[in-house]
Backbone as CSV, one residue per row, in Angstrom:
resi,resn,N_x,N_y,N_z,CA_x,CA_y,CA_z,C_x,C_y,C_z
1,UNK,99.802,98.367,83.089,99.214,97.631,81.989,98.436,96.414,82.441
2,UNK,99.082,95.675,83.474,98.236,94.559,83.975,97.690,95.296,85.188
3,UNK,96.861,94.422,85.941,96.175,93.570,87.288,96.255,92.743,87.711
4,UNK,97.136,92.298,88.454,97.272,91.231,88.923,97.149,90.910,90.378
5,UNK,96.378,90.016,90.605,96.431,89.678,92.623,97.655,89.149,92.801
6,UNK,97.577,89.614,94.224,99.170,88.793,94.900,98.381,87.600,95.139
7,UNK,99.538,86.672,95.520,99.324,85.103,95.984,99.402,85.023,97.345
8,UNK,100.623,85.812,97.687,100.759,85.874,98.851,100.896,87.365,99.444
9,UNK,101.588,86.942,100.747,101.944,88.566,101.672,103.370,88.775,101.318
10,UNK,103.852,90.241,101.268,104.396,90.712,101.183,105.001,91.761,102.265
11,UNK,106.146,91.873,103.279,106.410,92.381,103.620,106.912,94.221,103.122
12,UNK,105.652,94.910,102.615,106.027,95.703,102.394,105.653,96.797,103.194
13,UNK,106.115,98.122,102.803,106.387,99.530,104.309,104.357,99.505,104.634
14,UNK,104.487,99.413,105.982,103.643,99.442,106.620,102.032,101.205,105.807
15,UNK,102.672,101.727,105.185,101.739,103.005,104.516,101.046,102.355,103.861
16,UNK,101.868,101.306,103.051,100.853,100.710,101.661,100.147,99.397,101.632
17,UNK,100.393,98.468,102.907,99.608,97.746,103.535,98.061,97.949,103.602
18,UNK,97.654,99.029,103.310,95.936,98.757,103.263,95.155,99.626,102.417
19,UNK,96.503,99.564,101.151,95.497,99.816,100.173,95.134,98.576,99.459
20,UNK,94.085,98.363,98.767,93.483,97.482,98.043,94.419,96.789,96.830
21,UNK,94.787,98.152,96.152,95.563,98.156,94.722,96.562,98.918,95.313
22,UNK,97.933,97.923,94.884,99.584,98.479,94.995,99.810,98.703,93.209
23,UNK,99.854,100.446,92.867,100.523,100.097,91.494,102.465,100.484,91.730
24,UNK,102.405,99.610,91.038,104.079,99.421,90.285,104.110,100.207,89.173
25,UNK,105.910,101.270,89.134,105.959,101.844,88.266,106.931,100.792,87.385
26,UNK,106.563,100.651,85.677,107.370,99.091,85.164,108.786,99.797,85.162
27,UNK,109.083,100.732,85.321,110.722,101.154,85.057,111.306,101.282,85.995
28,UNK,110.857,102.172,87.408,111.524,102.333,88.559,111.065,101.416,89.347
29,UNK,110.476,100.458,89.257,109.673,100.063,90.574,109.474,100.784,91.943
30,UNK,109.153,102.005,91.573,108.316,102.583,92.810,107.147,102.094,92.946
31,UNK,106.553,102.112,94.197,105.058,101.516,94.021,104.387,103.007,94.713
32,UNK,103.179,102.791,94.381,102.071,103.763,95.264,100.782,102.989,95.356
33,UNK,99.991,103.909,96.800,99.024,102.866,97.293,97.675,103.410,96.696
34,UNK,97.995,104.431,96.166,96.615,105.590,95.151,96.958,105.596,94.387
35,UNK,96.087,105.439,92.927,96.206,105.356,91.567,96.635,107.091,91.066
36,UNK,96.059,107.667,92.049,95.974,109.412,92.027,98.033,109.779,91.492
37,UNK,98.660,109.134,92.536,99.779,108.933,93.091,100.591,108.707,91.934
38,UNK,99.819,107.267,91.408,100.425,106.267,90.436,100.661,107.524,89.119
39,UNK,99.197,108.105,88.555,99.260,108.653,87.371,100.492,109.780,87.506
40,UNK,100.327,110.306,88.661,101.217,112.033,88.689,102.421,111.388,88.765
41,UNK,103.176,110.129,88.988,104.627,109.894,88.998,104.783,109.338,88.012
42,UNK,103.899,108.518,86.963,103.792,108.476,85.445,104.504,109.501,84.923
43,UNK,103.673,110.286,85.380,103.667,111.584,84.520,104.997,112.175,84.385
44,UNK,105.672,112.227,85.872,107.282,112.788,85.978,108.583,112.018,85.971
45,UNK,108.402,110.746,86.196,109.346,109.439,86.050,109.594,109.623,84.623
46,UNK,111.493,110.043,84.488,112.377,109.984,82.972,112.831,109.280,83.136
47,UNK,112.377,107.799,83.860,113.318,106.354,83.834,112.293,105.402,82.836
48,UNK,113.396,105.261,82.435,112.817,103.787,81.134,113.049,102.497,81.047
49,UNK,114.174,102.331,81.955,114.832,101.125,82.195,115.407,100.872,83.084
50,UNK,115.579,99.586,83.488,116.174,99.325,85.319,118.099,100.034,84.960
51,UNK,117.977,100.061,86.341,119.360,100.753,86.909,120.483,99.888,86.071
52,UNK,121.345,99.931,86.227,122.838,99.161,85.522,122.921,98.729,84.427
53,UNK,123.926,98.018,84.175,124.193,98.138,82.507,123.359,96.546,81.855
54,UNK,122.753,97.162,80.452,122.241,96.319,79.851,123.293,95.072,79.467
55,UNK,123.080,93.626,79.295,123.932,92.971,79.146,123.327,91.940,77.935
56,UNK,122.454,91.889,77.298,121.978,91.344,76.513,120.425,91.736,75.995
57,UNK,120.106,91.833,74.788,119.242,92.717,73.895,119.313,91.411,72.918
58,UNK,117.766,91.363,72.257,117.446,90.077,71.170,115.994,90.365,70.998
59,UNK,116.175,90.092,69.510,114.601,90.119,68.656,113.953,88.889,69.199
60,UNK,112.792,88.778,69.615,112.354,87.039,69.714,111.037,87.433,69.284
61,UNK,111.433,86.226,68.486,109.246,86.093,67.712,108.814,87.343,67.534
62,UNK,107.370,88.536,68.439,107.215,89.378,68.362,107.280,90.733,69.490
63,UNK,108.855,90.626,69.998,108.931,91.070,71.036,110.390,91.482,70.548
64,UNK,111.262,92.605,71.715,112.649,92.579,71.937,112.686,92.634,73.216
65,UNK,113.831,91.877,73.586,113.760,91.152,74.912,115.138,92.122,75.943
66,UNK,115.739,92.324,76.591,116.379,93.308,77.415,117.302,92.296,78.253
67,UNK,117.921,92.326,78.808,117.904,92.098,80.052,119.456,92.801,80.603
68,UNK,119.224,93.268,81.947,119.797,94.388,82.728,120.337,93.753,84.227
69,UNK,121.543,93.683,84.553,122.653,93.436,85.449,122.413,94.615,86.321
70,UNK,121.649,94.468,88.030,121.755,95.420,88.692,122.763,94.677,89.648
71,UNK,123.633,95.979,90.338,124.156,95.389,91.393,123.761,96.082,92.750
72,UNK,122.860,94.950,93.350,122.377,95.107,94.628,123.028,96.196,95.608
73,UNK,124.279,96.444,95.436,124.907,97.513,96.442,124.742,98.612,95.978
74,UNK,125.039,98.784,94.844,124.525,100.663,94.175,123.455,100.853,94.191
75,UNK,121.829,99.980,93.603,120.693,100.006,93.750,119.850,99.381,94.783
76,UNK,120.260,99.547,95.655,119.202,99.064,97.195,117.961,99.136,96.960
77,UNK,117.224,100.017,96.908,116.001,100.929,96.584,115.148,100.044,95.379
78,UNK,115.846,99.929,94.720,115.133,99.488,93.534,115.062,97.753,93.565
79,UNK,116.382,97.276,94.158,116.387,95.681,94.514,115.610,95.625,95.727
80,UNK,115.746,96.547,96.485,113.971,95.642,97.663,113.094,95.861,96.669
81,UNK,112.325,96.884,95.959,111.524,96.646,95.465,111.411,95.294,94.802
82,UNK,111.816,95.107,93.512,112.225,93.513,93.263,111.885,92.761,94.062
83,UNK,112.681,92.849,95.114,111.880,91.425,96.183,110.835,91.604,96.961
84,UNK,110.124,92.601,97.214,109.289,92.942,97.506,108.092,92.258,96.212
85,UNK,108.216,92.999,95.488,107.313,92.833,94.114,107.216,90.963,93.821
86,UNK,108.263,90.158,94.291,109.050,88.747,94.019,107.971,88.055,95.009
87,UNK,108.266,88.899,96.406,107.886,87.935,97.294,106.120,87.759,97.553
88,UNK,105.462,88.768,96.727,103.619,88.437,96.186,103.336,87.133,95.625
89,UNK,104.463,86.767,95.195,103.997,85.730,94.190,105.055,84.141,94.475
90,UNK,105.697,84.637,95.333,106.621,83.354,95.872,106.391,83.434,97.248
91,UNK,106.109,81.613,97.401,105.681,81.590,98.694,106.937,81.295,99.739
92,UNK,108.357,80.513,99.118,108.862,80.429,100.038,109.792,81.006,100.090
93,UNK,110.215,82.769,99.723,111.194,83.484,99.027,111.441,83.686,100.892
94,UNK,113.002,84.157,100.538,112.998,84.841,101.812,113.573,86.213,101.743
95,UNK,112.591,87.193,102.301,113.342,88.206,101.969,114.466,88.569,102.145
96,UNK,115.306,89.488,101.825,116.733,89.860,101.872,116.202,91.683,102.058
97,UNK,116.655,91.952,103.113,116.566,93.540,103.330,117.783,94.206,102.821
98,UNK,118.489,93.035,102.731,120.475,93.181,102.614,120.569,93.261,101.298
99,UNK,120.796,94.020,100.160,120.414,93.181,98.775,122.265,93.459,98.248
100,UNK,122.976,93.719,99.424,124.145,94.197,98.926,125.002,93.226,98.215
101,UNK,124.640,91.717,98.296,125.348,90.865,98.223,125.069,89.811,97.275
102,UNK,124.221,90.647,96.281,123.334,89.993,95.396,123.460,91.033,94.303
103,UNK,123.985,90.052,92.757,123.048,90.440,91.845,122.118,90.206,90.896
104,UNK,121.218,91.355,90.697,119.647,91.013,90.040,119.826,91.389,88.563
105,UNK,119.449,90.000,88.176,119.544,90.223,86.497,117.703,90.617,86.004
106,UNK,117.265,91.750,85.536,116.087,91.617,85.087,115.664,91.526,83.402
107,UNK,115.087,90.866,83.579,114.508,90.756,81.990,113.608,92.164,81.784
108,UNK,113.410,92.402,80.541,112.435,93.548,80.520,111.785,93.252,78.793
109,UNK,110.303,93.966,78.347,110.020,93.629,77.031,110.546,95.242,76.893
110,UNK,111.155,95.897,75.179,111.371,96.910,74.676,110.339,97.445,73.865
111,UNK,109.819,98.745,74.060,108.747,99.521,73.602,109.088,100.530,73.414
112,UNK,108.618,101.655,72.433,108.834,102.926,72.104,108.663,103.726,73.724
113,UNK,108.183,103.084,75.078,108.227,103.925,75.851,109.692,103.458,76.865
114,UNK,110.131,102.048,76.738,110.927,102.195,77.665,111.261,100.520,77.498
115,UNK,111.294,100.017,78.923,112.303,98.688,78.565,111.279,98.064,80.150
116,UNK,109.736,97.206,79.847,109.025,97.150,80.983,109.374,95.525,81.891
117,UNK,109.504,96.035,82.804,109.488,94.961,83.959,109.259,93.673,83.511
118,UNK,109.412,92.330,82.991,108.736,91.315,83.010,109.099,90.121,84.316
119,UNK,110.389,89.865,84.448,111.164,88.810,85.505,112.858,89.164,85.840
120,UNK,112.696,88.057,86.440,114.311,88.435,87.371,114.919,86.745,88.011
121,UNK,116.032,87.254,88.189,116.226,86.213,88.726,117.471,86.946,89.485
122,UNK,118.115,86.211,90.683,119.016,87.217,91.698,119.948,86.336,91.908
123,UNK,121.121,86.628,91.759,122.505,85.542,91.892,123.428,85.928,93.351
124,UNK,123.881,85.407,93.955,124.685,85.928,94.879,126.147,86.546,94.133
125,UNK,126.702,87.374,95.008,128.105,87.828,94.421,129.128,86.587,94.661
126,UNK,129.473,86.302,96.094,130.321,84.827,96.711,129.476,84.188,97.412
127,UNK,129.122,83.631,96.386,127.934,82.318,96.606,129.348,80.912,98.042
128,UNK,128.700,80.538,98.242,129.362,79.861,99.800,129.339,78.103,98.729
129,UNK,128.359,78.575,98.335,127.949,77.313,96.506,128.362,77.524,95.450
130,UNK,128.520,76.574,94.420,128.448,77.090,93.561,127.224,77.470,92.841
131,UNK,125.965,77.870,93.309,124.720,78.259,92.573,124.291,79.299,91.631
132,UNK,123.965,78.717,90.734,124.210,79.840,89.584,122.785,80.386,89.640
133,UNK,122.156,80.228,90.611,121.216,81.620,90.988,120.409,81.654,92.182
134,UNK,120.061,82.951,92.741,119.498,82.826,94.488,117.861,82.578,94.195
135,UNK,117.178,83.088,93.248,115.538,83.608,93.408,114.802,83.338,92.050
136,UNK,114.520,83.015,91.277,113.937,83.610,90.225,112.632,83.709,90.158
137,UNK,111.837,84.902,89.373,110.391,84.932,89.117,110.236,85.678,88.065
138,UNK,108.723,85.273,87.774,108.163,85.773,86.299,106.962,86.360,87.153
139,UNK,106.933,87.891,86.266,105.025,88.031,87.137,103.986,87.801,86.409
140,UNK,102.946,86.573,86.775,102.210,85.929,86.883,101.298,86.206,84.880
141,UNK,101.459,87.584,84.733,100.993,87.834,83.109,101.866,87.426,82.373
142,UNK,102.841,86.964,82.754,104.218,86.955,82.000,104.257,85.460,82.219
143,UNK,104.148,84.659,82.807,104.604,83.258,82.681,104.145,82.371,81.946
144,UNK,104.515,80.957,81.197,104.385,80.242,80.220,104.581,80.815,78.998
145,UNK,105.753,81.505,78.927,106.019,82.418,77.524,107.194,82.055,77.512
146,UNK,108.169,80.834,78.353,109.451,80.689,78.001,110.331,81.425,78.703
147,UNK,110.293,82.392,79.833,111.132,83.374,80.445,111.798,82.484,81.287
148,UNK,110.899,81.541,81.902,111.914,81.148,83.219,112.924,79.727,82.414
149,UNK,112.331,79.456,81.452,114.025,78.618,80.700,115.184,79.348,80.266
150,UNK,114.556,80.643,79.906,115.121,81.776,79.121,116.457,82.082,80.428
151,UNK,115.611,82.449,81.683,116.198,82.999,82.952,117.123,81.805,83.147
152,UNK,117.258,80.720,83.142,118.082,79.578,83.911,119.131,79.408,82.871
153,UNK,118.580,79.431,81.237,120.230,79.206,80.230,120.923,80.447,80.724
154,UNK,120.435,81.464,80.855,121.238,82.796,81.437,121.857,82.803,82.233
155,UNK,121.230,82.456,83.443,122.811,82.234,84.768,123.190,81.016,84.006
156,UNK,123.232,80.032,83.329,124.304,79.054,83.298,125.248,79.829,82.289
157,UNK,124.707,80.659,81.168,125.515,81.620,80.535,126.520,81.906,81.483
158,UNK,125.623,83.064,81.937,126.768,83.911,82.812,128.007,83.165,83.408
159,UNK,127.472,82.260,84.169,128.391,81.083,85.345,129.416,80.620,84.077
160,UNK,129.356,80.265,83.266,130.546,79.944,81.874,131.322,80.604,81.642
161,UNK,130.884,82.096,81.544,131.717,83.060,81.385,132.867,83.373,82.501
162,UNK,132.034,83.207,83.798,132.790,83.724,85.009,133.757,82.419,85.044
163,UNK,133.917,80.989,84.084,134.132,80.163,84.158,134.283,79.278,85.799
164,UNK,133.007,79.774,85.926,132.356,78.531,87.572,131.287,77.722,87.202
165,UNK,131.665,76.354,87.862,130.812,75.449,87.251,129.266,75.533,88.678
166,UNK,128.024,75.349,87.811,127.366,75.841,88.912,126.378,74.979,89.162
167,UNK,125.486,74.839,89.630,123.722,74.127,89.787,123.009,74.813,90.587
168,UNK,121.637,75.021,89.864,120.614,75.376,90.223,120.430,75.871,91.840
């Protein structure tokens, strides 16, 4: 649906390094480096929504809003992507190849086709801190719409619940 330039580099698999245009699929985050690629896995992708269990759903203004609890150890695959996709647009992210030890909360908007990509933010499991979150990002069509306040009452949510007191 969008176009967007990266900001930065991205350590991603050396195949898709020189294509021009990386498309992202908004449900699986597979990427491909040919649009050819992009349409025919459109076409066969029956995923609508990120991996793990939804943990909060809300009407806002003119949208419904998602958001989905992956845990980095069952979904590897799909959390590099995430940071992969994260680290275009953050300059001082560091990647994590490891994502076992992390989990990724994603936001998503809800549509008659599925539940699409908007932001994330990535918490550790035994944070060494108490930090109530490792990463967060919005992609770049998506920001100044309120997500990343949205994203920060959320881990302090969460961190309440788990009753740990946390900071940023």
């Amino acid at each position: 649906r969008y176009m967007v330039k990266a900001w930065y580099f991205s350590p991603i698999p050396l195949e898709y390094r020189t294509s021009p245009i990386l498309h992202f699929c908004d449900f699986c985050l597979s990427f491909f480096g040919q649009k050819c690629e992009y349409e025919y896995h459109m076409k066969q992708c029956r995923i609508t929504h990120p991996p793990g269990n939804e943990i909060y759903r809300s009407k806002e203004q003119n949208c419904t809003i998602s958001v989905y609890e992956v845990d980095g150890a069952k979904e590897e695959v799909y959390c590099q992507n995430v940071s992969y996709l994260a680290k275009f647009f953050l300059d001082h992210k560091t990647l994590e190849y490891d994502t076992t030890s992390f989990f990724f909360y994603i936001i998503t908007e809800v549509s008659d086709q599925g539940c699409h990509f908007l932001c994330y933010f990535s918490k550790e499991k035994n944070p060494e801190k108490n930090f109530n979150l490792s990463c967060i990002m919005a992609l770049p069509c998506h920001q100044r719409k309120g997500l990343g306040h949205f994203m920060i009452s959320l881990s302090y949510g969460l961190s309440k619940i788990e009753k740990k007191r946390g900071t940023p």
